[in-house]
C-alpha positions in Angstrom: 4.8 31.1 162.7 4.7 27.5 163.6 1.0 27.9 165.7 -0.3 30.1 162.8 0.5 27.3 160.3 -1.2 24.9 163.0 -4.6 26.8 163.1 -4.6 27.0 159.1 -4.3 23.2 159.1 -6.6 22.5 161.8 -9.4 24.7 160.5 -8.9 23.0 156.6 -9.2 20.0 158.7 -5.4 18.5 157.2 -4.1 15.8 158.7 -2.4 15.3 161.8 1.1 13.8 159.5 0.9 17.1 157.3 2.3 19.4 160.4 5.3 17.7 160.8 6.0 18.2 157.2 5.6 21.6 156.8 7.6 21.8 160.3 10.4 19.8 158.7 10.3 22.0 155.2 10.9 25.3 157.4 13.7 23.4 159.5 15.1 22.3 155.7 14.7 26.1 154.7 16.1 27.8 157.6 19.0 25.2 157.9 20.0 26.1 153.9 20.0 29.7 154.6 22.6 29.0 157.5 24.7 26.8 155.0 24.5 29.4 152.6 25.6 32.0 155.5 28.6 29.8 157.0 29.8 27.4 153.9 29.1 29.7 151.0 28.8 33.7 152.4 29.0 37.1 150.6 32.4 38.1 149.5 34.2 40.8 147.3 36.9 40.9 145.1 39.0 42.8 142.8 39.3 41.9 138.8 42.5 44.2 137.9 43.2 45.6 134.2 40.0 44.7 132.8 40.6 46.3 129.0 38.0 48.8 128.1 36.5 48.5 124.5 36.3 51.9 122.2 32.8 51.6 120.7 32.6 53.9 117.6 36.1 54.3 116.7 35.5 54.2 112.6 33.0 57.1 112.9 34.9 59.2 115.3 37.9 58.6 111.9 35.1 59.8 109.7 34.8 62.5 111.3 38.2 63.5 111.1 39.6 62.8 114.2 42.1 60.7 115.8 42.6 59.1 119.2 46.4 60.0 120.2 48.9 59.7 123.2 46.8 56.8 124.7 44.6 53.9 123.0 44.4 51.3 125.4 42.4 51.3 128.6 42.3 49.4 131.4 39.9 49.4 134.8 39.6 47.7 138.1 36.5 46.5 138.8 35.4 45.0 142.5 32.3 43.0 142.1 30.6 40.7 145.2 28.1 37.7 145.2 28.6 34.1 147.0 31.6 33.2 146.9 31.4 29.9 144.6 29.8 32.4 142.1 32.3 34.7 142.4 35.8 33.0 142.6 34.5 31.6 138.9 34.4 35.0 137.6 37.2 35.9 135.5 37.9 39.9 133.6 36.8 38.3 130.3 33.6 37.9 132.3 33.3 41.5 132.8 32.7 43.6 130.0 33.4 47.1 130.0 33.2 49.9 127.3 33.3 53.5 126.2 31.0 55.3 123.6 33.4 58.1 121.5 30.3 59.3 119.7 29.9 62.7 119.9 33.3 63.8 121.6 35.4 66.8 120.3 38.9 67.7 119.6 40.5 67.9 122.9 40.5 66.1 126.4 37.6 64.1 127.1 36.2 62.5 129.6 34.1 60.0 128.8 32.1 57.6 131.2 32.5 53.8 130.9 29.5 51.2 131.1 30.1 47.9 132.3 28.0 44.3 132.1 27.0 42.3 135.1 27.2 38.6 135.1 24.4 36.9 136.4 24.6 36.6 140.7 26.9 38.6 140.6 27.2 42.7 142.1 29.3 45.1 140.5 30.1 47.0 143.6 33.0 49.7 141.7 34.7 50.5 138.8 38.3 52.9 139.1 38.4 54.6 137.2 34.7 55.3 136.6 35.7 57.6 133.6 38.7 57.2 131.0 40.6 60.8 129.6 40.8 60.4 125.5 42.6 62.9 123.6 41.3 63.2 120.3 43.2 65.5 117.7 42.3 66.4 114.0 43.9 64.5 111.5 45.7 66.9 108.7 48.3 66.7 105.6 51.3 69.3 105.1 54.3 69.2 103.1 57.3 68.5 104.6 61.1 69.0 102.8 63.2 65.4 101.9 66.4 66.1 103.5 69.2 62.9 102.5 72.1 62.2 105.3 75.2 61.0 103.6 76.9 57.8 105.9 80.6 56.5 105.4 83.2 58.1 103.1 83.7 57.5 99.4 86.5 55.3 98.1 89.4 57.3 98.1 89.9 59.8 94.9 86.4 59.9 94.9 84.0 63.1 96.0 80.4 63.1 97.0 78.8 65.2 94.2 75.4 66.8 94.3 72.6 64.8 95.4 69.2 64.4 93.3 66.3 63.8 95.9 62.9 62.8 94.7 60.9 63.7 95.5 62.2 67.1 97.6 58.9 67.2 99.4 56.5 64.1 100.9 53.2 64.6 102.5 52.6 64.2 106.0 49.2 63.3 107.6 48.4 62.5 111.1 47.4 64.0 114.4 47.5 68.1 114.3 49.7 68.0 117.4 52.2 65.7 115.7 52.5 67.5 111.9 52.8 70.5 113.6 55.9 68.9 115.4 57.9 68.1 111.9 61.1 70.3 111.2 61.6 68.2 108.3 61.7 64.3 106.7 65.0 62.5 106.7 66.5 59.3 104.8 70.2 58.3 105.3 71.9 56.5 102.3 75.5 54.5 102.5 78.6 55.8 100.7 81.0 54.2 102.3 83.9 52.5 99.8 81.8 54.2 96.6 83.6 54.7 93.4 80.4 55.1 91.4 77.0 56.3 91.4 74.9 55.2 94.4 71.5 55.2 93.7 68.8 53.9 96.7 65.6 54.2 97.6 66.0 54.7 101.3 63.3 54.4 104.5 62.5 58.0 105.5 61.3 59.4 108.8 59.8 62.6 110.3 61.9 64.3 113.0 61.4 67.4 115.0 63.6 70.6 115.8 65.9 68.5 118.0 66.3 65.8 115.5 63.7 63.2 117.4 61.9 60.5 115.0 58.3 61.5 115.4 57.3 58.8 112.8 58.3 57.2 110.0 57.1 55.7 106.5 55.9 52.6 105.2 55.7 51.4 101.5 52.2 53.0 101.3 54.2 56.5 102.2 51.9 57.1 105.0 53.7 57.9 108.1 53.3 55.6 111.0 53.1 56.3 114.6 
């Protein structure tokens, strides 16, 4: 290399000082890349529980479906550069997301894409897919069952109860509706000697008496 460089200078008739310098640049060159090798090499590392982010969540609710079981995802993602570069990187560095257009009710697998800082390698991703389980949102009527707690004052009998309304409406995942035995509120008789009248929080419960959800103000149950 060196004795090409030195017939190119001799035949554009350069100056004798003007080899050295090109000699020294090479040197200068060769030396960095060694640096770079020894002080500052090539090394991996793992960014754990990097959070995926759901891109078109609001049309998959247009379309009448609902993401259930599971709505947070995380990956671990090994990326490599130098190693200044990459002890810098944190996971807010790395971004990392999932497209829901176009899934179906059911299981889906659904790839992930991820960004790449600048110098830096993503090398892999685990998972490289995330499972979402996407159900259809309906509405059914349920029955308003009242649970009676504590014992009247004594001389006094529990009378018949007046429940409004006898019915509520219960909208969520398929899966989950389909789950409701019935909605329950419990009201407090204990010491009574008059009329008790409440309104009282309600919940949905299966066969076995498990809370499935319950209501808010807005009488929309939450999950």
């Amino acid at each position: 290399m060196i004795d090409f460089l030195k017939g190119i200078l001799d035949r554009s008739k350069i100056t004798r000082n003007t080899t050295p310098k090109i000699v020294a640049i090479l040197f200068a060159l060769v030396f960095w890349m060694y640096v770079m090798g020894e002080v500052n090499p090539e090394t991996e590392i793992v960014l754990n529980d990097i959070k995926v982010q759901l891109l078109n969540v609001e049309e998959l609710k247009s379309s009448g479906l609902v993401i259930i079981d599971q709505k947070d995802f995380n990956v671990d993602v090994k990326v490599a550069g130098r190693r200044n570069e990459v002890y810098q990187i944190s996971p807010k560095d790395i971004k990392v997301t999932a497209d829901l257009r176009g899934f179906n009710q059911g299981v889906n697998s659904i790839p992930l894409e991820i960004s790449q800082p600048v110098n830096i390698t993503i090398k892999d991703i685990r998972p490289q897919q995330i499972k979402v389980r996407l159900d259809k949102v309906v509405q059914k009527q349920k029955d308003v069952e009242i649970v009676r707690n504590g014992i009247a004052a004594q001389g006094y009998e529990p009378g018949d109860m007046t429940i409004t309304p006898r019915q509520i409406l219960v909208e969520g995942p398929e899966t989950k509706v389909n789950s409701v035995a019935k909605v329950i509120g419990e009201i407090n008789i204990d010491g009574s000697k008059e009329n008790v009248r409440n309104d009282v929080p309600l919940k949905a419960v299966d066969d076995e008496g498990k809370e499935i959800c319950s209501y808010t103000q807005s009488k929309k149950c939450r999950h």
